[in-house]
Rosetta silent file (secondary structure, phi, psi, omega in degrees, C-alpha in Angstrom):
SEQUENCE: XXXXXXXXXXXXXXXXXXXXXXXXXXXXXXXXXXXXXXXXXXXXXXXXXXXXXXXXXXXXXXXXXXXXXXXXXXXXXXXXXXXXXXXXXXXXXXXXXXXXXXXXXXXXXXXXXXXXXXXXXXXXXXXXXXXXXXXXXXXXXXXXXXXXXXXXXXXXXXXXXXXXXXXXXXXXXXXXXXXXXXXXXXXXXX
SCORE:     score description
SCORE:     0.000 S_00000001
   1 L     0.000  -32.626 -168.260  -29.415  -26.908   47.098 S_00000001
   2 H   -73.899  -52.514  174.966  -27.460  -23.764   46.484 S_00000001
   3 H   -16.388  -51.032 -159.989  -26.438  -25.463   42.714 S_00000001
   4 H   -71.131  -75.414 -174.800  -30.183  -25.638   41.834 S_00000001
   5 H   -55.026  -32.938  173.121  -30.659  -21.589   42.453 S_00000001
   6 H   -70.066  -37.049  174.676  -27.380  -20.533   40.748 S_00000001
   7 H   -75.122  -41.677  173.991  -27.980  -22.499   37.559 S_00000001
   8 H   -63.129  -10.848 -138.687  -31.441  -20.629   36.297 S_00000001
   9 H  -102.377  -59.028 -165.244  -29.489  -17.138   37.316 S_00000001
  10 H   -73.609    7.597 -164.298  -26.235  -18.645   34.436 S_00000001
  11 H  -106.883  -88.060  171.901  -28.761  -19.892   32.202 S_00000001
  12 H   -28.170  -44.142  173.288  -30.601  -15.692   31.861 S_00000001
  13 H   -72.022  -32.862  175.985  -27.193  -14.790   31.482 S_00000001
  14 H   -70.118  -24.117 -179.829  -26.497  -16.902   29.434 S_00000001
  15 L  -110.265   30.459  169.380  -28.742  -16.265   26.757 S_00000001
  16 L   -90.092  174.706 -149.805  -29.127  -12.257   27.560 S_00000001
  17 L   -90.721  149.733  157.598  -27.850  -10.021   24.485 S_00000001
  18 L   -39.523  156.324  175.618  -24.596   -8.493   24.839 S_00000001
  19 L   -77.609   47.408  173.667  -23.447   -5.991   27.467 S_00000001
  20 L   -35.243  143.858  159.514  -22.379   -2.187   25.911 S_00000001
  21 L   -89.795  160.067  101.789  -20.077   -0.415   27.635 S_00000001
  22 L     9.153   92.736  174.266  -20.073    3.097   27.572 S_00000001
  23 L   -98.859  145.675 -151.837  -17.966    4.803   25.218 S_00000001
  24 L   -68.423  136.616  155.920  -14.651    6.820   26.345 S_00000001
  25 L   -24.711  -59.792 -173.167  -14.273    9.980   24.487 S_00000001
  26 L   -77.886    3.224 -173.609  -11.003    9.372   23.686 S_00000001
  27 L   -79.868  137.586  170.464  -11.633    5.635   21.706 S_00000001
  28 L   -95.561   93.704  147.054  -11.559    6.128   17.983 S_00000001
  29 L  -101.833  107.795 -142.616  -14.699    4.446   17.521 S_00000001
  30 L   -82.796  -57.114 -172.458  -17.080    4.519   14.635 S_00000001
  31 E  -129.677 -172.306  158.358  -19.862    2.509   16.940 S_00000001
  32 L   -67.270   -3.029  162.380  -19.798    0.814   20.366 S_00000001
  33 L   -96.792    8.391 -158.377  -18.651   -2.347   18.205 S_00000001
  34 E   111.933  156.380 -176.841  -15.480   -0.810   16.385 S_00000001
  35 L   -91.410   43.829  144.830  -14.778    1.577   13.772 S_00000001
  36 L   -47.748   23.263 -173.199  -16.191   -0.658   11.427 S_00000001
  37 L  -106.298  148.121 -174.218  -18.180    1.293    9.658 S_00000001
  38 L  -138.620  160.382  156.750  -16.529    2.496    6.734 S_00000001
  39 L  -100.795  -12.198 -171.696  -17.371    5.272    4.104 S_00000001
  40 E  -155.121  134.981  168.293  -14.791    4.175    1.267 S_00000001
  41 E  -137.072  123.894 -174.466  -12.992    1.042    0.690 S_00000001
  42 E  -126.629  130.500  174.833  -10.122    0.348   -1.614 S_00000001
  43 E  -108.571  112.036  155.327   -8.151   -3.245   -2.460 S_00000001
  44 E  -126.658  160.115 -177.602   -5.252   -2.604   -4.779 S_00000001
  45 E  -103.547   95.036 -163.045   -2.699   -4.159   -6.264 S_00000001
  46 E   -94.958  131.927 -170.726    0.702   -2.459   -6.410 S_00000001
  47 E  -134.516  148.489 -170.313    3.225   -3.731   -8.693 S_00000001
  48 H   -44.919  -23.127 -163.134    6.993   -2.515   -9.448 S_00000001
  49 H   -90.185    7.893  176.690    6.588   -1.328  -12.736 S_00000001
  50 H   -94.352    0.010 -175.558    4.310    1.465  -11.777 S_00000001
  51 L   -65.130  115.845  165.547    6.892    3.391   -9.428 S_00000001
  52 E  -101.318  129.961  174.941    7.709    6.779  -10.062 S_00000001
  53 E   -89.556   94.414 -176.942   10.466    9.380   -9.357 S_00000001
  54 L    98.142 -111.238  177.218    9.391   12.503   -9.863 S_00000001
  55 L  -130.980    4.609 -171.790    7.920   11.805  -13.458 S_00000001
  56 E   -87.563   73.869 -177.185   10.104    9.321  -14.171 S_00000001
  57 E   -24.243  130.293  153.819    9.289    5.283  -14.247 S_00000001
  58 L  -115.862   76.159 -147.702   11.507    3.805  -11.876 S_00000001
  59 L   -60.826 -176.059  172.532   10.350    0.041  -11.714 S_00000001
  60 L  -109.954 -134.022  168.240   10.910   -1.206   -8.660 S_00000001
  61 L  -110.922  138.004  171.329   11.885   -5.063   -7.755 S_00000001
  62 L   -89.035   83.421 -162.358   11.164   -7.328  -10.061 S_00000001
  63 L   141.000   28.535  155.005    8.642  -10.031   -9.518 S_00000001
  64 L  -115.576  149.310  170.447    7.268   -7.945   -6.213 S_00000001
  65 E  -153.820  146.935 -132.921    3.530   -7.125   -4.978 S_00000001
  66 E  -136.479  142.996 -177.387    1.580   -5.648   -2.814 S_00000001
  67 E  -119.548  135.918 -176.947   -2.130   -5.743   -1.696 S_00000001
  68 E  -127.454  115.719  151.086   -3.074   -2.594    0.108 S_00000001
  69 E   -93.736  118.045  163.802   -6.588   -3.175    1.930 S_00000001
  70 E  -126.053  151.347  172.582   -8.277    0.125    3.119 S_00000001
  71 E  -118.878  106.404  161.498  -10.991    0.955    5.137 S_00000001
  72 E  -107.579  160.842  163.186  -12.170    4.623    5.905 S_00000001
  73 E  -133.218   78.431  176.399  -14.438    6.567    8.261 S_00000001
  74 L   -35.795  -45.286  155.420  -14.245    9.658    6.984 S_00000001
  75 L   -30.975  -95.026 -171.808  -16.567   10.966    9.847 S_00000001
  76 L   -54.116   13.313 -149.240  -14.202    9.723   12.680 S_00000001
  77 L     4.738   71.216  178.498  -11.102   10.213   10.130 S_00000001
  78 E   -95.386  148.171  162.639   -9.980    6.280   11.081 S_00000001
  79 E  -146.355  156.343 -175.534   -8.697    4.604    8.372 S_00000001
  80 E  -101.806  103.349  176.924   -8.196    0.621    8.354 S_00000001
  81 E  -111.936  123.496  176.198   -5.342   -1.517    7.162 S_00000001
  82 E  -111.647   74.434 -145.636   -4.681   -4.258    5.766 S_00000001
  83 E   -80.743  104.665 -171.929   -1.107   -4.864    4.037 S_00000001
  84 E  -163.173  118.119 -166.676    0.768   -7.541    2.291 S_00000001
  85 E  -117.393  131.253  152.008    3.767   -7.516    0.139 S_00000001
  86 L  -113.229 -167.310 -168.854    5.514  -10.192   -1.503 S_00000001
  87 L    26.618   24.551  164.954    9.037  -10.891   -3.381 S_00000001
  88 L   -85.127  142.586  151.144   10.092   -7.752   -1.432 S_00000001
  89 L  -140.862  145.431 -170.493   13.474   -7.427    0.348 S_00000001
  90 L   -51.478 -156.282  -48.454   14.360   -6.131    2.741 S_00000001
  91 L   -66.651  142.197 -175.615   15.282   -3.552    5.073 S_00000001
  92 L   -88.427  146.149 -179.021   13.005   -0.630    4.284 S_00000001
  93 L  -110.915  145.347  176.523   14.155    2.981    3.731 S_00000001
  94 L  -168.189  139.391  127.605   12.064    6.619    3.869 S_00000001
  95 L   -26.259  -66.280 -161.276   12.807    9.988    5.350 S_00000001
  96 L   -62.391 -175.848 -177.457    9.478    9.361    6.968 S_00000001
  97 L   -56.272  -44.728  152.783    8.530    7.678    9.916 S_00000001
  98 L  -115.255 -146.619 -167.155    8.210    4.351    8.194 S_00000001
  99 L  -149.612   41.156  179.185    8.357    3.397    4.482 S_00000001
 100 E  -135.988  146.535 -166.512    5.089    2.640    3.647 S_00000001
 101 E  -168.486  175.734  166.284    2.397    5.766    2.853 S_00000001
 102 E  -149.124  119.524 -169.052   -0.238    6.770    0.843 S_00000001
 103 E  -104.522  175.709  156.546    0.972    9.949   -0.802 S_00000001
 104 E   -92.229  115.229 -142.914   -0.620   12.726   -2.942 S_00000001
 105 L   162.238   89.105  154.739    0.036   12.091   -6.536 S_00000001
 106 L   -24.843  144.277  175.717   -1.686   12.055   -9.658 S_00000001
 107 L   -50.286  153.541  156.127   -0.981    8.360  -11.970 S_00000001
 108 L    67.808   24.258  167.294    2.464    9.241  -13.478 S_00000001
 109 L  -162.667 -167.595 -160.976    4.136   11.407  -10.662 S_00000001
 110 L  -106.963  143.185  125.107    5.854   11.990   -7.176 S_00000001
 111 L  -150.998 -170.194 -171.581    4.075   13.644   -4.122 S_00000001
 112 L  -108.223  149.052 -155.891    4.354   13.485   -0.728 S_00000001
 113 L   -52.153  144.439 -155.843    3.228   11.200    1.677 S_00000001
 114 L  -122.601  -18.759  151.962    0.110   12.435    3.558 S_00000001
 115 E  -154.146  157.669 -163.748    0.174    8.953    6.133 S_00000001
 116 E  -112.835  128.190  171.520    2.126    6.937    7.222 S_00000001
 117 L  -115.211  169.745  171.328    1.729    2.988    8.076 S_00000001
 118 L   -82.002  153.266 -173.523    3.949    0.603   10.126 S_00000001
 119 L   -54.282  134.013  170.352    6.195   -1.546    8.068 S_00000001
 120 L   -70.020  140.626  141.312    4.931   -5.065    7.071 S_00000001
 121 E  -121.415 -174.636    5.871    6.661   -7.393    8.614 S_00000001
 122 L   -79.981  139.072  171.518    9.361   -8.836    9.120 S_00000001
 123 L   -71.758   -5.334 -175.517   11.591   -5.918    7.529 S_00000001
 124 L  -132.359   31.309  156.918   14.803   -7.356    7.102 S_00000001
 125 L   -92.748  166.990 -177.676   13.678  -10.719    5.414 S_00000001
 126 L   -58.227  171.943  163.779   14.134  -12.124    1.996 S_00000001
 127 L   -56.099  -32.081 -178.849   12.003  -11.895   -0.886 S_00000001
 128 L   -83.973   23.437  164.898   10.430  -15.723   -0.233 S_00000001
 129 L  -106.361  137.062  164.133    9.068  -14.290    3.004 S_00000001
 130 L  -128.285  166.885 -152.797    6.101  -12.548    2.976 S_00000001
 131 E  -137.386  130.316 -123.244    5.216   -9.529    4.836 S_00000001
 132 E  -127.875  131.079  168.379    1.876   -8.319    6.606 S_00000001
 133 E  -147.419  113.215  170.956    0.840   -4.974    8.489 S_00000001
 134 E  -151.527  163.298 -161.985   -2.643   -4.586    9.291 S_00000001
 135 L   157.988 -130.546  144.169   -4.808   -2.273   11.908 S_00000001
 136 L  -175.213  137.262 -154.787   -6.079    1.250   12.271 S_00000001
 137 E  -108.183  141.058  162.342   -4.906    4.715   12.678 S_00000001
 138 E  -114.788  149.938  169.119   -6.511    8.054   13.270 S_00000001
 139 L   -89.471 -169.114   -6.829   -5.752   11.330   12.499 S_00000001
 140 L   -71.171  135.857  144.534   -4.406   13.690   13.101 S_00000001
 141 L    11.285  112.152  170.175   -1.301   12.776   10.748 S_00000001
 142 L  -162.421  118.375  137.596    2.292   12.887   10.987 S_00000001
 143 L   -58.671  -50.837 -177.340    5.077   11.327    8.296 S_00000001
 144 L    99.543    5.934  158.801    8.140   12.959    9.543 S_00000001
 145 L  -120.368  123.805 -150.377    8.350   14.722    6.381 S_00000001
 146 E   -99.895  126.668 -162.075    8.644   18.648    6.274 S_00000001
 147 E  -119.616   96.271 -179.653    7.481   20.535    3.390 S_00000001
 148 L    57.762   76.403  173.598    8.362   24.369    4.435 S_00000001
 149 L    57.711  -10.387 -155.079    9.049   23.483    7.960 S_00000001
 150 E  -119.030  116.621 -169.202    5.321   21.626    8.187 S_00000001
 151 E   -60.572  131.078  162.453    5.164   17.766    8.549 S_00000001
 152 L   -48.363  -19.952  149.249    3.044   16.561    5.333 S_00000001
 153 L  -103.783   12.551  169.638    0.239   15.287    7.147 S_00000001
 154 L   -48.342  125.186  161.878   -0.540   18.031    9.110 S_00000001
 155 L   104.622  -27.565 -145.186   -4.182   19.627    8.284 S_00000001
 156 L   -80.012  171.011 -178.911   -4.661   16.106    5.785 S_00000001
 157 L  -151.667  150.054 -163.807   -8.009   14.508    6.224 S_00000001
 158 H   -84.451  -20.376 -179.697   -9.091   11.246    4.889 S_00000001
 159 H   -63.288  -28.131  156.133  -12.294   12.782    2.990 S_00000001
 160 H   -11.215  -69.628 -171.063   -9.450   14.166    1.030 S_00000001
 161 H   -34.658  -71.512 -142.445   -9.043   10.537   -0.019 S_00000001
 162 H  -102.840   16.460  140.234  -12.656    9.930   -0.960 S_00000001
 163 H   -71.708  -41.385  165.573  -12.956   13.258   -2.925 S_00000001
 164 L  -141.279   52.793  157.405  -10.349   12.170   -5.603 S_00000001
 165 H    -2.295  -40.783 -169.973   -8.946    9.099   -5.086 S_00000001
 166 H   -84.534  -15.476  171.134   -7.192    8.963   -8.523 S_00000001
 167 H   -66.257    9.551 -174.799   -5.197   12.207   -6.779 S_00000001
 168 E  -162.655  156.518 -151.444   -3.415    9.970   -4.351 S_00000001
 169 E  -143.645  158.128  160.180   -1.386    6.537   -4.559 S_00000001
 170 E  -126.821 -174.907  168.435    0.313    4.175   -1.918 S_00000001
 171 E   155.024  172.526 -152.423    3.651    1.930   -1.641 S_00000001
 172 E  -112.371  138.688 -174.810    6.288    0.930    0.056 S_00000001
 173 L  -130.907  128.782  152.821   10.302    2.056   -0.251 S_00000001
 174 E  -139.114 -164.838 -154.485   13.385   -0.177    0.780 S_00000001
 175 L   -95.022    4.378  157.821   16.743    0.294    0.466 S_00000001
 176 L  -109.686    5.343  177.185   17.315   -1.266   -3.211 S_00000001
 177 E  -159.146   84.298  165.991   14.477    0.366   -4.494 S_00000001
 178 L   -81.830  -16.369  126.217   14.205    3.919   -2.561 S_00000001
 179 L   -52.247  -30.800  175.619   11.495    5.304   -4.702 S_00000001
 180 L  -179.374  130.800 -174.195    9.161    2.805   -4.594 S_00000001
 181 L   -87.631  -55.083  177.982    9.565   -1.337   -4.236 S_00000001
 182 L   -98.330  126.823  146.956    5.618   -1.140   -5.244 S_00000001
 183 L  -146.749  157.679  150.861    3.009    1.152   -6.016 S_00000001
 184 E  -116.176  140.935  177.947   -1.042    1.532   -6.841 S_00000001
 185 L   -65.814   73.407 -120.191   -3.016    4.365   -7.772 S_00000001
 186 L   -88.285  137.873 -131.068   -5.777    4.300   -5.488 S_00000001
 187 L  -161.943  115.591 -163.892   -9.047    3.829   -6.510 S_00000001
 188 L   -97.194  137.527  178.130  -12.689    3.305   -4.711 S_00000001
 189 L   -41.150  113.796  166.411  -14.442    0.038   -4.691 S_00000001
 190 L   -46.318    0.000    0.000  -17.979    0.177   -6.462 S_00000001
């Protein structure tokens, strides 16, 4: 008898709408579903022969490339990543915190990284491995690289990004190719 009253009660649950929670101040959330809302999204393709030192082509390794997926929400300044490099090898080298960034830098020059992502991995594998970092970060910023005593992302903001785009580039560094293994100019989807 008790069966028979307990089954209409899982049956209304079962087909009632999701539950919201409440959301915490501190979650970097765009909605009560994720910060999946984006305002700018860019897929590029970074390949060695675009790396620069300075002003100076520096290819990078040859036969490697990289897909940089981003998602921002300039509002919340979240930005979303998705990462994947191949014929790179490994381990990677930077000053910065890791060795992967999206710097400030007109095509055809150096500047310096304004974030920082975690390393695809695995970092210390061969080129016939390939290697994946994806997730999402909020600011405020930090590289681990000091420009007059002041870490390079301090102050940055991702509408930065999605004011000039063609102003700012990403890629990757390792430790045979410490300027760049990869790079792409960045560039907003239509």
């Amino acid at each position: 008898m008790r069966y028979r009253s307990v089954i209409p009660a899982v049956l209304r649950l079962a087909t009632a709408g999701p539950v919201l929670r409440p959301r915490q101040a501190a979650a970097p959330q765009a909605t009560e579903f994720g910060p999946f809302t984006f305002t700018s999204t860019y897929n590029l393709v970074a390949t060695p022969d675009r790396v620069i030192n300075g002003t100076t082509p520096t290819p990078g390794e040859a036969g490697s490339m990289g897909f940089y997926n981003y998602g921002i929400n300039s509002e919340l300044d979240i930005i979303c990543y998705n990462i994947t490099l191949m014929g790179v090898t490994g381990p990677y080298s930077s000053p910065a915190v890791t060795a992967t960034h999206i710097h400030e830098a007109a095509e055809g020059a150096s500047g310096p990284p304004r974030i920082a992502f975690p390393n695809p991995e695995p970092a210390d594998s061969g080129p016939e491995v390939v290697k994946r970092s994806s997730g999402c970060i909020q600011g405020p910023f930090t590289t681990g690289i000091l420009a007059e005593g002041v870490d390079t992302g301090n102050g940055f903001r991702l509408a930065q990004i999605e004011a000039n785009p063609a102003g700012f580039f990403t890629d990757s560094h390792t430790a045979v190719s410490v300027p760049g293994v990869v790079r792409a100019q960045l560039q907003a989807n239509a």
